[in-house]
C-alpha positions as CSV (number, residue, x, y, z in Angstrom):
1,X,98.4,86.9,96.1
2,X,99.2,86.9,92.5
3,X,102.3,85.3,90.7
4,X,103.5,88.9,90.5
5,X,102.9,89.4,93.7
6,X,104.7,85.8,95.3
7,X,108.0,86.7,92.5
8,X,108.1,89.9,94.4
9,X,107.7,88.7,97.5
10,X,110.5,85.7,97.1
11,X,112.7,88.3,95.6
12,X,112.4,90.9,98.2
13,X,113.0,88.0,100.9
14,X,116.0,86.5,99.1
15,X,117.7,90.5,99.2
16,X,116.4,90.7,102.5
17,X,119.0,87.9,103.2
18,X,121.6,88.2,101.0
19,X,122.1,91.6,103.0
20,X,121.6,90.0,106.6
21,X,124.3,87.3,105.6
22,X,126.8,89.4,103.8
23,X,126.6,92.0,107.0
24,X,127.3,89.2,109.8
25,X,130.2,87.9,107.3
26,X,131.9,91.5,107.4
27,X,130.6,91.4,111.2
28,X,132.6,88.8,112.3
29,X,135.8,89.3,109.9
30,X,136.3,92.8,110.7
31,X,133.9,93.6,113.7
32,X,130.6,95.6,113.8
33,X,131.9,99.1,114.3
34,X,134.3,98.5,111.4
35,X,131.8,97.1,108.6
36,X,129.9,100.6,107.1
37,X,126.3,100.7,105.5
38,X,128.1,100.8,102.2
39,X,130.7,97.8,102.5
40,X,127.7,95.8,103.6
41,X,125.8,96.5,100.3
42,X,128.7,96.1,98.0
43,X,129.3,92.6,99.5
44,X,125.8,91.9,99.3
45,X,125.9,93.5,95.8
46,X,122.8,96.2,96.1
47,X,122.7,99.2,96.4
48,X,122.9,101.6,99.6
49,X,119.4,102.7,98.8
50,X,118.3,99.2,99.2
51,X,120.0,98.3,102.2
52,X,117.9,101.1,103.6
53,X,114.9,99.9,101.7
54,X,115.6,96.6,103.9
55,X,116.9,97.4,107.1
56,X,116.3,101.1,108.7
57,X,120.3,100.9,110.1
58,X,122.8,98.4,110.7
59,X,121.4,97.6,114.3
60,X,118.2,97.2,113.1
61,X,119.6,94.5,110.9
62,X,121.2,92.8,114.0
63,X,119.1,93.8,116.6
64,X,115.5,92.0,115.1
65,X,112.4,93.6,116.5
66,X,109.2,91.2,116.5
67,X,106.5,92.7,114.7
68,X,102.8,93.6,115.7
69,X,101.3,90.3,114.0
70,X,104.1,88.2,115.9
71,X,103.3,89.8,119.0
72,X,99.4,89.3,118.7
73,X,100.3,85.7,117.5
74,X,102.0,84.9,120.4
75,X,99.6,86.4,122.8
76,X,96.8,84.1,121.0
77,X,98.5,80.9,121.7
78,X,98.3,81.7,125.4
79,X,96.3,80.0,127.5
80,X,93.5,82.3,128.7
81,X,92.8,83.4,132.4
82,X,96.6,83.4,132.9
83,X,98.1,86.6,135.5
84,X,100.1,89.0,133.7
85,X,103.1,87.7,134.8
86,X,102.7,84.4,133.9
87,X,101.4,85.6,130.7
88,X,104.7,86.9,129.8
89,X,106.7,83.9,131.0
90,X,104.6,81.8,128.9
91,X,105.0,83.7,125.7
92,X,108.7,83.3,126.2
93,X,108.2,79.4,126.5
94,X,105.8,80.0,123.3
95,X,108.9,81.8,121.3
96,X,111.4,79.6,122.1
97,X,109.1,76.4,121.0
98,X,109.1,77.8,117.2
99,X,112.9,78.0,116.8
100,X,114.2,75.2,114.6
101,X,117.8,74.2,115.8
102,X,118.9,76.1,112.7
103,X,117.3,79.2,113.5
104,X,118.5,78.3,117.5
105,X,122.5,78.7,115.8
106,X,121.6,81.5,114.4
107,X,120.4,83.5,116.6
108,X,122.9,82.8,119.3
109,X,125.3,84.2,116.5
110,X,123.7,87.4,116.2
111,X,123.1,87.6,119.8
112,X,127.0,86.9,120.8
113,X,127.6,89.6,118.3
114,X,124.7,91.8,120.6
115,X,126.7,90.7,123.6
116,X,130.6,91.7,122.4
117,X,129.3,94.9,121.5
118,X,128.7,97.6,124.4
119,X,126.6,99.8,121.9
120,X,125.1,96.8,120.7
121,X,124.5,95.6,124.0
122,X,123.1,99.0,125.3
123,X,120.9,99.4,121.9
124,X,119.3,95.7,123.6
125,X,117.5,98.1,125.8
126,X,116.2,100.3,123.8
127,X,114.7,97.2,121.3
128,X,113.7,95.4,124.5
129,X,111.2,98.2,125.6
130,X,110.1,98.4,122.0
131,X,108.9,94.8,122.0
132,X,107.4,95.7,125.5
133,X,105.0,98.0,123.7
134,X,103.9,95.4,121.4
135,X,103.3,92.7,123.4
136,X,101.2,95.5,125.6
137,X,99.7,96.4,122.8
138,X,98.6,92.6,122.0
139,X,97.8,92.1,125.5
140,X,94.9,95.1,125.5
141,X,93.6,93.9,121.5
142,X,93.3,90.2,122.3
143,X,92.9,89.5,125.6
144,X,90.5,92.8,126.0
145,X,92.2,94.1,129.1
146,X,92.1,97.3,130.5
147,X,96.3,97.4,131.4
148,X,97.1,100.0,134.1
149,X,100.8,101.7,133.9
150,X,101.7,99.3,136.6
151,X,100.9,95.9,134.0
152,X,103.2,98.4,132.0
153,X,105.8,98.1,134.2
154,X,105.5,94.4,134.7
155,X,105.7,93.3,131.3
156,X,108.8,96.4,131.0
157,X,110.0,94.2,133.9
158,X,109.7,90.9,132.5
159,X,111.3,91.7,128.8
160,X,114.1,93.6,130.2
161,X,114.9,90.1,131.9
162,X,114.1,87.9,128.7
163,X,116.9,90.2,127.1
164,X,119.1,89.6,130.4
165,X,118.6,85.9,130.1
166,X,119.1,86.3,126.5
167,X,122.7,87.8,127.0
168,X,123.8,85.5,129.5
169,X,123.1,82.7,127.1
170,X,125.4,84.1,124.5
171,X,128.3,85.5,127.0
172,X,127.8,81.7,127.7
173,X,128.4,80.9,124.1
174,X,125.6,78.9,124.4
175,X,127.1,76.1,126.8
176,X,123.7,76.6,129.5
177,X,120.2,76.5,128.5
178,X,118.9,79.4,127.2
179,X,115.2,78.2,128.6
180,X,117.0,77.9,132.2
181,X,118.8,81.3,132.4
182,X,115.4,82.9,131.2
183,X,113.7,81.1,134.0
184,X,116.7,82.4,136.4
185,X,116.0,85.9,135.2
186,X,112.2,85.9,135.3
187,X,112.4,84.5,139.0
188,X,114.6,87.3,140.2
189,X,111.5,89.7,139.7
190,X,109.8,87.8,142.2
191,X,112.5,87.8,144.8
192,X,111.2,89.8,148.1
């Protein structure tokens, strides 16, 4: 990449969360429904063009979809010859290995923020089946798999936990183990 191209990058990143911060600021002093597109870019001091050029909506800014190269990073760390299901279990205990204690805060932040909201909370859905996709998606490109609608349904399955686990942690405020109420979620789709 080119010096150009690094300033650029450093600069678009830095906006990129300028905006995230300003928005959980006006989040949590005046709630989510309350804070608009526009009061979120004045605080973060761009424009309401660039918000959008950042973030696609103010859900999108909380509710943070892994990309395609995350996903297929992920399903590369796995150990091969794993079943589906523990496949997905795994990449869980994968994702949760990379969070720094910092990043750990913050995302129980924006998920107890998730978690007060019920359109927030209902939009975790929607995102959850999203990320579904990808991590099919990775699945069939790196492991070579032929995935029937069923594997589909599994790995629907087993996010739609991770998100339930994910919840509980923050409803908990973070007082149990997000690793163990993952694991208590994950094992209730293999309850006769």
């Amino acid at each position: 990449m080119s010096e150009s191209g690094d300033w650029r990058s450093r600069r678009w990143q830095a906006t990129h969360q300028k905006i995230y911060d300003a928005a959980m600021r006006l989040f949590h002093d005046h709630g989510f429904e309350q804070a608009s597109v526009a009061q979120i870019a004045a605080a973060a001091g761009v424009s309401v063009p660039t918000f959008y050029a950042h973030y696609p909506s103010k859900e999108h800014l909380v509710m943070q979809l892994p990309t395609a190269e995350d996903m297929r990073a992920l399903v590369a760390a796995l150990p091969t010859g794993l079943p589906l299901r523990d496949c997905v279990r795994h990449a869980s205990t994968i994702w949760f290995s990379t969070w720094s204690p910092e990043f750990r805060a913050a995302q129980l932040v924006r998920w107890k923020l998730i978690a007060g909201n019920p359109s927030l909370r209902t939009r975790a859905a929607e995102f959850e089946r999203v990320t579904a996709g990808l991590l099919t998606d990775a699945l069939r490109a790196e492991r070579g798999r032929t995935l029937s609608p069923a594997d589909s349904v599994v790995i629907t399955a087993y996010m739609a936990a991770f998100t339930s686990g994910v919840l509980a942690w923050a409803d908990s405020s973070g007082e149990r183990k997000l690793e163990e109420l993952i694991d208590e979620a994950f094992n209730a789709l293999q309850q006769p």
